[in-house]
ChimeraX commands (.cxc) that place a marker at each C-alpha (Angstrom):
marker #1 position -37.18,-24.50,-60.56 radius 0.5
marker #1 position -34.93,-25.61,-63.93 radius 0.5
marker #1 position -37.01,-23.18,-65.91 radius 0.5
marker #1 position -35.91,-20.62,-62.88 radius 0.5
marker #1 position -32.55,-21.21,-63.44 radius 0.5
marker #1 position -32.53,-21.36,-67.27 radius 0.5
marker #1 position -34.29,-17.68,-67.17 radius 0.5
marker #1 position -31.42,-16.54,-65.11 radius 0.5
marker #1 position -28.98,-17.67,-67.21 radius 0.5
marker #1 position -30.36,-16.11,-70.33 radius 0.5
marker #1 position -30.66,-12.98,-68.69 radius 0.5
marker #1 position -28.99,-10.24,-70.01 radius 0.5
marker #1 position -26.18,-8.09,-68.06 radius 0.5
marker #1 position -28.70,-4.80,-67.73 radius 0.5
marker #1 position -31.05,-7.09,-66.13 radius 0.5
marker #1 position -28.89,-8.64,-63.72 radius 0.5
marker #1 position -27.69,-4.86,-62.36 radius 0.5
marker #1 position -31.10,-3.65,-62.33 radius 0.5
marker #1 position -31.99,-6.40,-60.07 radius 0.5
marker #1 position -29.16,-5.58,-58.14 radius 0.5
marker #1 position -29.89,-2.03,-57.87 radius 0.5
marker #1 position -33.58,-3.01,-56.44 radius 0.5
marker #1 position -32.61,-5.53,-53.84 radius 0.5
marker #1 position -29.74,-3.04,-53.30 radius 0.5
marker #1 position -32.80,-0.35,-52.73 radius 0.5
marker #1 position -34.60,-2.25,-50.37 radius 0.5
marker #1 position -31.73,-2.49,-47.77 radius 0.5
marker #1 position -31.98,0.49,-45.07 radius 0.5
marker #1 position -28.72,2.49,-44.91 radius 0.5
marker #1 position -27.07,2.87,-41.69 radius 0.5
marker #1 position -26.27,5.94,-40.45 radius 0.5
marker #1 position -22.47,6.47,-39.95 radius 0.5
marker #1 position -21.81,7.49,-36.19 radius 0.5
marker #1 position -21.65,11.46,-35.29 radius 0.5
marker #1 position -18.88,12.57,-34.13 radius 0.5
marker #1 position -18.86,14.81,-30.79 radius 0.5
marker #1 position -18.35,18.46,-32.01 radius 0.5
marker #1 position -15.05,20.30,-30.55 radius 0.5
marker #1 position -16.23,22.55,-27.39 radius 0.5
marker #1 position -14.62,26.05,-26.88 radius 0.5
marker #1 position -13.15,26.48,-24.13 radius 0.5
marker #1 position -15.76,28.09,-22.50 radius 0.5
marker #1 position -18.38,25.91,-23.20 radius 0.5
marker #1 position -16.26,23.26,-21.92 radius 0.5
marker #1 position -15.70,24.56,-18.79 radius 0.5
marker #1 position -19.74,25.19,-18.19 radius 0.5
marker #1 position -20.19,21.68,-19.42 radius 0.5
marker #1 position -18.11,20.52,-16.85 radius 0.5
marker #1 position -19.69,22.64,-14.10 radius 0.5
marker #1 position -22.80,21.25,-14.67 radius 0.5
marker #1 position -21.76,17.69,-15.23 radius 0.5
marker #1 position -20.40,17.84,-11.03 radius 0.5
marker #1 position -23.46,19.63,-10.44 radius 0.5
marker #1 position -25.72,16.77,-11.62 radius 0.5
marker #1 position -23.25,14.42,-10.08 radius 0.5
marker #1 position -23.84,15.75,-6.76 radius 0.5
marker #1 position -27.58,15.35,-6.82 radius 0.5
marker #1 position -27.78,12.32,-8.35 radius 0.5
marker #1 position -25.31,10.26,-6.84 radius 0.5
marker #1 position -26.42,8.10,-4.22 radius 0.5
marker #1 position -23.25,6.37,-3.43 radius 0.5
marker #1 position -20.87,3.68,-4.42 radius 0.5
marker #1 position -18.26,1.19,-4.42 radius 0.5
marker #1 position -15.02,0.29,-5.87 radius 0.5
marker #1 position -11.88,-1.68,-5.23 radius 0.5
marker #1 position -9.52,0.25,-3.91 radius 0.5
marker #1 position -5.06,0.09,-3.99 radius 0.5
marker #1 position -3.20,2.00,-2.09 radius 0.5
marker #1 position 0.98,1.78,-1.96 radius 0.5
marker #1 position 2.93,3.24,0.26 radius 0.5
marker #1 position 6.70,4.41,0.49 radius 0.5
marker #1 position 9.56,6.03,2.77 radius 0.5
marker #1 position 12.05,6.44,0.47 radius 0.5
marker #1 position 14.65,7.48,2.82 radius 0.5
marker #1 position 14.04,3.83,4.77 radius 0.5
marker #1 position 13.13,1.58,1.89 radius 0.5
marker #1 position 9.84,0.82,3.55 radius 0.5
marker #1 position 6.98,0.41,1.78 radius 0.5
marker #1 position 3.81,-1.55,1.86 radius 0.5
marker #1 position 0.37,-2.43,-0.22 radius 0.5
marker #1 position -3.32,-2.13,0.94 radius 0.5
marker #1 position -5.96,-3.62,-0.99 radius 0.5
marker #1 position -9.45,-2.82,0.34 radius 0.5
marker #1 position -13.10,-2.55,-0.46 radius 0.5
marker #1 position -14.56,1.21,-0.48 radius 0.5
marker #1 position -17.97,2.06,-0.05 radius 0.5
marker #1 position -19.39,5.48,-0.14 radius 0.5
marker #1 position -23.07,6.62,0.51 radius 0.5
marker #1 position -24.32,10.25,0.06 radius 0.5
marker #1 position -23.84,12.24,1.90 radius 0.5
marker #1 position -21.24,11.70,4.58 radius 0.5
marker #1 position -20.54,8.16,4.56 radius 0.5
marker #1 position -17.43,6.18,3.59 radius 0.5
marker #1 position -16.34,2.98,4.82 radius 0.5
marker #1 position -12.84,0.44,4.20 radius 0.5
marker #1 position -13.12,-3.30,4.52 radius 0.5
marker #1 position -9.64,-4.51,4.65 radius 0.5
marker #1 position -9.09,-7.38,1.61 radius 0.5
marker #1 position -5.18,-7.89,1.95 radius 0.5
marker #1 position -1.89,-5.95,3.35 radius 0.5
marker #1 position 1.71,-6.62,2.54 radius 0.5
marker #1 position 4.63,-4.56,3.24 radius 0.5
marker #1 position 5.91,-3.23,6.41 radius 0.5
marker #1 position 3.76,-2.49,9.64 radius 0.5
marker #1 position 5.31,0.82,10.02 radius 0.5
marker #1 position 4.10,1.87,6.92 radius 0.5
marker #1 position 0.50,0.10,7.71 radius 0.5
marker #1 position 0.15,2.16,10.75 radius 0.5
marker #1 position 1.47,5.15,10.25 radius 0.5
marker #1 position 0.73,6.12,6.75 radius 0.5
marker #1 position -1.36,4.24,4.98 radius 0.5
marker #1 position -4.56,3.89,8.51 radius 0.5
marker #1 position -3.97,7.46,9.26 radius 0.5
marker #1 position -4.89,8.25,5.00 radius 0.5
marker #1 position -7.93,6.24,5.39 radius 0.5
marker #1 position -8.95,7.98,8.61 radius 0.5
marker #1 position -8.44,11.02,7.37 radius 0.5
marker #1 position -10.32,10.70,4.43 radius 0.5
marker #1 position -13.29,9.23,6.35 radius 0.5
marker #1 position -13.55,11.96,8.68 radius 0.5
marker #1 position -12.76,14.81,5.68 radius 0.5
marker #1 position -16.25,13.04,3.93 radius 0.5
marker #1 position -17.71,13.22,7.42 radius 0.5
marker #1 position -16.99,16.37,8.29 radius 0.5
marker #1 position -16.42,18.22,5.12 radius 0.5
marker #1 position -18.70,20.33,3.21 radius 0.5
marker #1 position -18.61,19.38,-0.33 radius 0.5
marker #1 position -19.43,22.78,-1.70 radius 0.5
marker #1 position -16.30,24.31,-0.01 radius 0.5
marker #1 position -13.70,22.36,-1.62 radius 0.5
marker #1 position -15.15,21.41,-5.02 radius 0.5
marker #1 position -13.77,22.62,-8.17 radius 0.5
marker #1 position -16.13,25.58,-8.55 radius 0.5
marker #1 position -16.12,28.89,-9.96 radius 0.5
marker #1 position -17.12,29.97,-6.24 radius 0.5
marker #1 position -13.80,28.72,-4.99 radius 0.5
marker #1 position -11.36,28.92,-7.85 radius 0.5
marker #1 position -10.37,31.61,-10.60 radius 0.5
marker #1 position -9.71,29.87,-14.07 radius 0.5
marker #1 position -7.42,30.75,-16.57 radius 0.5
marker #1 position -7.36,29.25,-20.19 radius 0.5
marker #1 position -4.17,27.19,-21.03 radius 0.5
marker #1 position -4.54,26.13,-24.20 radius 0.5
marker #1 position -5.55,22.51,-25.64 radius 0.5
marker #1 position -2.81,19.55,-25.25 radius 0.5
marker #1 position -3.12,15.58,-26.20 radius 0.5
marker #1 position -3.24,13.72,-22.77 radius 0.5
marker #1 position -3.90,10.07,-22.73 radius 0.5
marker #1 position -4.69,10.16,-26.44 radius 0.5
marker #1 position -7.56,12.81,-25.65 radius 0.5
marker #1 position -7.44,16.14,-26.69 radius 0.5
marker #1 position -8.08,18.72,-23.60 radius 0.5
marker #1 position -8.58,21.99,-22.90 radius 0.5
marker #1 position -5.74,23.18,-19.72 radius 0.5
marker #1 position -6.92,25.66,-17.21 radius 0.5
marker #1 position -4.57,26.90,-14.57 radius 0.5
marker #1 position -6.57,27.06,-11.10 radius 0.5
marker #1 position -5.71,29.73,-8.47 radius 0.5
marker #1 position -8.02,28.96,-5.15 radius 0.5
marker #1 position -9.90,32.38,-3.96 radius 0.5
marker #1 position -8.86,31.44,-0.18 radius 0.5
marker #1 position -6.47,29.29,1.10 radius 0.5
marker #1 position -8.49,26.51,2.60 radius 0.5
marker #1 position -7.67,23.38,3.56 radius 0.5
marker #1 position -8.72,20.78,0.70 radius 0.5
marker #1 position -8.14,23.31,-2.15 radius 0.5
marker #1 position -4.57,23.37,-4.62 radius 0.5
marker #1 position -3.01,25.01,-6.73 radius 0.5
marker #1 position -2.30,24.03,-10.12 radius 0.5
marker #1 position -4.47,22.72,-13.34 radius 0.5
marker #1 position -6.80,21.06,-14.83 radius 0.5
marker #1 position -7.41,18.78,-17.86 radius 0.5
marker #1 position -11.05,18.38,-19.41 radius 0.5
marker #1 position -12.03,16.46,-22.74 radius 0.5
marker #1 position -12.35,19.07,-25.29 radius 0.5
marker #1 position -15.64,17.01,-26.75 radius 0.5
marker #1 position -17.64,16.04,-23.19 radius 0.5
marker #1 position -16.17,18.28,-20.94 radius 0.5
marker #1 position -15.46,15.39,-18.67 radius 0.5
marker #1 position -12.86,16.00,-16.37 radius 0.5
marker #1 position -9.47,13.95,-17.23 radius 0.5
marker #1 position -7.04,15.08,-15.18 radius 0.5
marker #1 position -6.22,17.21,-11.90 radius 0.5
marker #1 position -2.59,18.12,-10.23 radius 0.5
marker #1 position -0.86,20.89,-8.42 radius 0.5
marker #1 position -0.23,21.41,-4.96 radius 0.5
marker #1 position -2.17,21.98,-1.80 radius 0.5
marker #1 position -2.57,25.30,-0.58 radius 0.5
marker #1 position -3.00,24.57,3.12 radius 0.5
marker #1 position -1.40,21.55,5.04 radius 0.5
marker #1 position -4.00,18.86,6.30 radius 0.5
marker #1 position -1.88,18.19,9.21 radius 0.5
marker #1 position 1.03,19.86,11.05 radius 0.5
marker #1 position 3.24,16.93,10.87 radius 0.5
marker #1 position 3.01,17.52,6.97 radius 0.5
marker #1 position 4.70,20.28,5.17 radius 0.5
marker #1 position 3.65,20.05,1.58 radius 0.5
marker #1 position 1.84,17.69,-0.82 radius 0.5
marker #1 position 1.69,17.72,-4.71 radius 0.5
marker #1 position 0.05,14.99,-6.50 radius 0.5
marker #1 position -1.53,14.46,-9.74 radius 0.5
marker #1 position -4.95,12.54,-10.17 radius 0.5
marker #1 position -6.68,11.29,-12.84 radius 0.5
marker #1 position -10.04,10.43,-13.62 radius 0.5
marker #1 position -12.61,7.98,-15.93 radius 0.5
marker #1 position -16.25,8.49,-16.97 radius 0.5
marker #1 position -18.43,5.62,-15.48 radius 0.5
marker #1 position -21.84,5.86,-16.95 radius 0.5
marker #1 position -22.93,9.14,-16.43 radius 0.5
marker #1 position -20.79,9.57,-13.23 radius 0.5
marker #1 position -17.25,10.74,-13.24 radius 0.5
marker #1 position -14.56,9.39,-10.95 radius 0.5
marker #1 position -10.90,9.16,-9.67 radius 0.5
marker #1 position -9.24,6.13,-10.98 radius 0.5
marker #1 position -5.41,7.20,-9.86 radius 0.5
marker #1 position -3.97,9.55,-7.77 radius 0.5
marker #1 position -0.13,9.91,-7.34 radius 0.5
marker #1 position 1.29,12.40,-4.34 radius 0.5
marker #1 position 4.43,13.12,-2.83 radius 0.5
marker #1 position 4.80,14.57,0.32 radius 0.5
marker #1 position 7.19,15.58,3.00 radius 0.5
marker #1 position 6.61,14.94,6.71 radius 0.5
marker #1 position 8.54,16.59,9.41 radius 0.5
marker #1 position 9.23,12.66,11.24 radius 0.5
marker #1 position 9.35,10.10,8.27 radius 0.5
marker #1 position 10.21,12.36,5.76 radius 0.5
marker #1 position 9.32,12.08,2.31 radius 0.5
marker #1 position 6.11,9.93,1.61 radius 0.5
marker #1 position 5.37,8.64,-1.83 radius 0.5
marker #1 position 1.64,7.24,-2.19 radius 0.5
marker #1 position -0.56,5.61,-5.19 radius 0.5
marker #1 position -3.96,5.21,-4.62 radius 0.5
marker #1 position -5.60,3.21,-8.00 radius 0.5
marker #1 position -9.46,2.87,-7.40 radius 0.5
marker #1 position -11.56,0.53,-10.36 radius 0.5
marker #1 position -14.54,-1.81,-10.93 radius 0.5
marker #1 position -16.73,1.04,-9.39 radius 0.5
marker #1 position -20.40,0.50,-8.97 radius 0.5
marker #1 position -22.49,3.85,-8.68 radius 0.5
marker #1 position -25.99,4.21,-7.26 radius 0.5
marker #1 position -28.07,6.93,-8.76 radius 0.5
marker #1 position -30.34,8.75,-5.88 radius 0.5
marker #1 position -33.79,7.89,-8.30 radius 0.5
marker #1 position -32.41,4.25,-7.15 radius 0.5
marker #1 position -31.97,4.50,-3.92 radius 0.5
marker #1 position -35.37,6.22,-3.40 radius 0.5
marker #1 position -36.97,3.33,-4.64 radius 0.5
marker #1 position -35.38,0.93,-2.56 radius 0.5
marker #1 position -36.94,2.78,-0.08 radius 0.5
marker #1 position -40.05,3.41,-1.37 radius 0.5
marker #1 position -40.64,-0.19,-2.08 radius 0.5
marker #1 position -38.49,-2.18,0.08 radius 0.5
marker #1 position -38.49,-5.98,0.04 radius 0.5
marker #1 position -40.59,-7.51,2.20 radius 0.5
marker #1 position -39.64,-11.11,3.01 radius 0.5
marker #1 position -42.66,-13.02,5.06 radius 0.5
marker #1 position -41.79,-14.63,8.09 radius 0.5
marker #1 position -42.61,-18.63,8.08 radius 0.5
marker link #1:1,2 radius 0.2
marker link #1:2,3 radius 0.2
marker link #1:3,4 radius 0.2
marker link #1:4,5 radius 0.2
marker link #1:5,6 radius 0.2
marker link #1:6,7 radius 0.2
marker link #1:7,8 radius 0.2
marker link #1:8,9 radius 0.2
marker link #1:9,10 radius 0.2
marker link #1:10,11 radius 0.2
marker link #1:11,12 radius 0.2
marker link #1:12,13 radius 0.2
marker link #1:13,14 radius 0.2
marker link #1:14,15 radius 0.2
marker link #1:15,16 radius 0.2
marker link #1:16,17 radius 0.2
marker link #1:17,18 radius 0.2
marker link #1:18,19 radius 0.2
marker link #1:19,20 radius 0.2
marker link #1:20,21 radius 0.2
marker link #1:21,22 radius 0.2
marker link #1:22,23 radius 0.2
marker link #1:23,24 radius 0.2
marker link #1:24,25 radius 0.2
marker link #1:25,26 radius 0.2
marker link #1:26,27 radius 0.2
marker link #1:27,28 radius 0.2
marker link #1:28,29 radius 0.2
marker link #1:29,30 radius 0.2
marker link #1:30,31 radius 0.2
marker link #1:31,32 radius 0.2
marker link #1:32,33 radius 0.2
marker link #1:33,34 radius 0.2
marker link #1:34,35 radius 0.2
marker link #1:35,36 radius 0.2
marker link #1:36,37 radius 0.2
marker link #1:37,38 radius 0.2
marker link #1:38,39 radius 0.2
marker link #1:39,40 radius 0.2
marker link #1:40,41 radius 0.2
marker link #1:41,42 radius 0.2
marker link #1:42,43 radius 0.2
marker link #1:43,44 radius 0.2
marker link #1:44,45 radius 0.2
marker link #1:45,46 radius 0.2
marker link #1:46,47 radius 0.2
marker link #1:47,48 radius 0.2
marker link #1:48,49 radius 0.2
marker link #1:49,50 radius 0.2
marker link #1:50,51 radius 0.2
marker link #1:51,52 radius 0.2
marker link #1:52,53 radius 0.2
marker link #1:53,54 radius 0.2
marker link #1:54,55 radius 0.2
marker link #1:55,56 radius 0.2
marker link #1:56,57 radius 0.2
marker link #1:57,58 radius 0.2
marker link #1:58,59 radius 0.2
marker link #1:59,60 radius 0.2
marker link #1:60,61 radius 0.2
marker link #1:61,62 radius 0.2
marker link #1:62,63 radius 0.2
marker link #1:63,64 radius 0.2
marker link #1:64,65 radius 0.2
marker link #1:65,66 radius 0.2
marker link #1:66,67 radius 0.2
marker link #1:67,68 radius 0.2
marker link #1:68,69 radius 0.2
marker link #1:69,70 radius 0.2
marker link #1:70,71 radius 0.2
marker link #1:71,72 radius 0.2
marker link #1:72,73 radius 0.2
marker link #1:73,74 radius 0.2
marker link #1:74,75 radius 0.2
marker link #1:75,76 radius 0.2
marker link #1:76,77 radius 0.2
marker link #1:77,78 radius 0.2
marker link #1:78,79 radius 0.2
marker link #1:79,80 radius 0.2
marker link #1:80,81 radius 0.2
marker link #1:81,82 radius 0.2
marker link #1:82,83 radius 0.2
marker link #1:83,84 radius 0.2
marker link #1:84,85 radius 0.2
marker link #1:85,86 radius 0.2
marker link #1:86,87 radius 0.2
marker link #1:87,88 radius 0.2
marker link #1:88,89 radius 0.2
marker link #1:89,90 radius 0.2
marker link #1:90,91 radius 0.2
marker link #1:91,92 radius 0.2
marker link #1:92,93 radius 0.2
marker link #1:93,94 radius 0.2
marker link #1:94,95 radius 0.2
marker link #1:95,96 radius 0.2
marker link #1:96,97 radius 0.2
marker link #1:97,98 radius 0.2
marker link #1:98,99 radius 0.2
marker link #1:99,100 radius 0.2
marker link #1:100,101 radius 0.2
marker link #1:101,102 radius 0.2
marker link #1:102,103 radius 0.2
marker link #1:103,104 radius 0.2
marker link #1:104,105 radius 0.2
marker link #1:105,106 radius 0.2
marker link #1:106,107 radius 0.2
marker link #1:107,108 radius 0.2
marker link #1:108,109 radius 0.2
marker link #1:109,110 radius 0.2
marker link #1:110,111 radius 0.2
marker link #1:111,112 radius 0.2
marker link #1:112,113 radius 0.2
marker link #1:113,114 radius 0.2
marker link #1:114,115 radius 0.2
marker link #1:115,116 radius 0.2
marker link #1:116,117 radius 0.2
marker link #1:117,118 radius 0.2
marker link #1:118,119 radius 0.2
marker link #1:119,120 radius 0.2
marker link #1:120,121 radius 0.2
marker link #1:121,122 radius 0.2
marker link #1:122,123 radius 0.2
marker link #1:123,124 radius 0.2
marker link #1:124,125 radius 0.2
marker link #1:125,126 radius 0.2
marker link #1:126,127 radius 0.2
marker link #1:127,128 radius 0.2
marker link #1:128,129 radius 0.2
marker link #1:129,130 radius 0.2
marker link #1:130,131 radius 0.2
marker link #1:131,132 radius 0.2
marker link #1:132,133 radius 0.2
marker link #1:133,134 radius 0.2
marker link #1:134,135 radius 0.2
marker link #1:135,136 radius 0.2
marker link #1:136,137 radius 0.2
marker link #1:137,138 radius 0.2
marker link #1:138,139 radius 0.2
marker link #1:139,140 radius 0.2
marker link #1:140,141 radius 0.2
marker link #1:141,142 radius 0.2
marker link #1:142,143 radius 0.2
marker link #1:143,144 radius 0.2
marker link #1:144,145 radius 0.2
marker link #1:145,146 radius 0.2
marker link #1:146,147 radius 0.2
marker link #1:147,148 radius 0.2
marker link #1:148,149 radius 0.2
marker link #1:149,150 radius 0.2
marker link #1:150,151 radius 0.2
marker link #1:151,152 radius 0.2
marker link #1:152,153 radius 0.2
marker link #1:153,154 radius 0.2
marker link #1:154,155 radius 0.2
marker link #1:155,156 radius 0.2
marker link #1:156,157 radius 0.2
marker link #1:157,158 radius 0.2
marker link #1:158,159 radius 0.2
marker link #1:159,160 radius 0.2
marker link #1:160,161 radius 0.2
marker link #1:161,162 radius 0.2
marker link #1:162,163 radius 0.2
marker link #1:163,164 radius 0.2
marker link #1:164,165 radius 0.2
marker link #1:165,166 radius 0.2
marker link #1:166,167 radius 0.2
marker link #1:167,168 radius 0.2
marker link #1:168,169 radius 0.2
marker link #1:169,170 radius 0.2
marker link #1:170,171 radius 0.2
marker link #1:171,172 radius 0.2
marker link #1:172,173 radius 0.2
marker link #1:173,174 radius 0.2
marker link #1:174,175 radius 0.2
marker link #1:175,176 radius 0.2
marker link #1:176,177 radius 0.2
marker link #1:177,178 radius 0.2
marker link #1:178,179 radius 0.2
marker link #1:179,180 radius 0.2
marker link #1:180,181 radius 0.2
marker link #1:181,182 radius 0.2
marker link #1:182,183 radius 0.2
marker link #1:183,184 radius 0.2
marker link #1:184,185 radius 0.2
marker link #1:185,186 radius 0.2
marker link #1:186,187 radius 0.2
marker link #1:187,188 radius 0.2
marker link #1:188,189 radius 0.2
marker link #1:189,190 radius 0.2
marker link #1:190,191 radius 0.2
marker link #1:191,192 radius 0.2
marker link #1:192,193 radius 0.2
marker link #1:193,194 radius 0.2
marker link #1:194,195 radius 0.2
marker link #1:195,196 radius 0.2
marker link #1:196,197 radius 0.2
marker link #1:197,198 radius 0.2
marker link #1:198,199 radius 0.2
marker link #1:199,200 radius 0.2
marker link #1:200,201 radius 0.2
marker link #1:201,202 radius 0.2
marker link #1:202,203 radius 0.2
marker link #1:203,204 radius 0.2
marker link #1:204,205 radius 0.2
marker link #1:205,206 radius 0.2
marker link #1:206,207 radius 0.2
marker link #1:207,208 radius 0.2
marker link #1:208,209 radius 0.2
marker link #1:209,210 radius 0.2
marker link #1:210,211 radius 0.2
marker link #1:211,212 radius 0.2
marker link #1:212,213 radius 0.2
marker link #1:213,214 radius 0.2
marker link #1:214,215 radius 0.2
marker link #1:215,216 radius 0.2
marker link #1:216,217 radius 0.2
marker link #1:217,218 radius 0.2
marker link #1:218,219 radius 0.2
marker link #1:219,220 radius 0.2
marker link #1:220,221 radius 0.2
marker link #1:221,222 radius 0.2
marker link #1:222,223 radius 0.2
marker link #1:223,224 radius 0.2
marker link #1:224,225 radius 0.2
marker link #1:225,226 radius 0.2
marker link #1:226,227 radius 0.2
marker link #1:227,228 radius 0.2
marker link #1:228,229 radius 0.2
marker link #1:229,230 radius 0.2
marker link #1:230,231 radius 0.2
marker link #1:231,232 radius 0.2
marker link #1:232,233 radius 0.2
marker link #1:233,234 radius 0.2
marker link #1:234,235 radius 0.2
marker link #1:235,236 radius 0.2
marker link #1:236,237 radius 0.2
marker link #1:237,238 radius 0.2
marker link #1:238,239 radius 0.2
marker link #1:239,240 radius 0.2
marker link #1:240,241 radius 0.2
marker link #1:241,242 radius 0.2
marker link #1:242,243 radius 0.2
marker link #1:243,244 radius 0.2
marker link #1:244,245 radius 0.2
marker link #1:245,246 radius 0.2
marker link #1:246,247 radius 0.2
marker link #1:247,248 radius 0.2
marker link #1:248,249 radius 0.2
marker link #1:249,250 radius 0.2
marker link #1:250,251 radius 0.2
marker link #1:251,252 radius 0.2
marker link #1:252,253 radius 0.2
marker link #1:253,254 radius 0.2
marker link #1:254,255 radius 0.2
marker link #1:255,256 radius 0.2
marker link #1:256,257 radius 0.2
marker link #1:257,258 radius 0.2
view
């Protein structure tokens, strides 16, 4: 070992680098990460297409954790639902209640008649006549913007028939997955008569290889209450991919009785 050391320390500079330069050699480079090419805004927009295509097949179901708040500006009211949603392809959504605060007008009357509407829309509803769709929409290039620190292409959105569950406005999709970021405008046919008009804005986050709405903000005006302002965040969602769910069925669990 001395005689080890000794030979190391009479070594001369040129062999000290060329040992360097071996053990140096014999590490494996690592490959910097690629970065996403730019999409056109055409490819963009097929991307996306395909991406809710997929979606629709694949996804089983779901849940999240759902917030919705309420408010009648013109009576101060307001109140706060937090509930668990669960969602199974394809007609099936359910609310269990976690915790309410807030008035019991604003319970009853705006935020229970939102969640039974949007049960019996997913219950009733056919998904292909309100999705964002080249069948039911014309598209029009906007230009690219920066929203959310993401760069995205804009497309204005004029529905082909006014239909209830379809708007009027834009939308936002990353310029380098074609994910879907953002969608607002107004809708083009009133879901109720009691309601006049509703504009919102909703945005949306990439979960795995599902997409979903993690905000939506609307404003509407109601011929009794008047103006309604409503927040609806959604999170912590769990998706179920149909492969999944096949095999629970395929191969359920069998527990033996005693």
């Amino acid at each position: 070992m001395l005689l080890g050391i000794a030979a190391a320390q009479e070594a001369s500079p040129a062999d000290f680098n060329s040992t360097k330069s071996s053990s140096a050699a014999m590490i494996p480079e690592i490959p910097a990460p690629v970065a996403l090419p730019r999409m056109a805004p055409e490819l963009a927009l097929q991307v996306y297409h395909g991406r809710a295509v997929i979606q629709s097949a694949q996804l089983a179901g779901y849940s999240a954790e759902t917030v919705i708040r309420a408010e009648l500006p013109e009576t101060s009211q307001r109140g706060e639902f937090e509930l668990q949603r669960h969602f199974s392809a394809p007609r099936s959504l359910e609310f269990t209640a976690v915790r309410y605060t807030g008035d019991g007008f604003v319970k009853s009357n705006v935020i229970t008649r939102l969640l039974q509407s949007e049960v019996e829309h997913v219950k009733q509803d056919d998904e292909s006549q309100t999705a964002i769709s080249k069948e039911n929409y014309k598209f029009s290039y906007k230009g690219s913007s920066e929203l959310n620190d993401r760069l995205v292409h804009v497309y204005q959105l004029k529905p082909k028939k006014k239909r209830a569950g379809l708007f009027k406005g834009r939308i936002y999709l990353d310029a380098y997955t074609g994910s879907i970021v953002r969608a607002e405008g107004g809708v083009v046919k009133s879901p109720s008569f009691f309601v006049k008009k509703v504009e919102f804005v909703q945005d949306y986050a990439d979960t795995g290889e599902f997409t979903f709405p993690i905000h939506i903000h609307s404003e509407a005006l109601a011929r009794v209450i008047g103006r309604t302002v409503v927040d609806i965040y959604q999170h912590n969602y769990k998706p179920v991919t149909a492969h999944v769910e096949t095999a629970r069925v395929i191969n359920p669990t069998v527990i033996p009785s005693k």
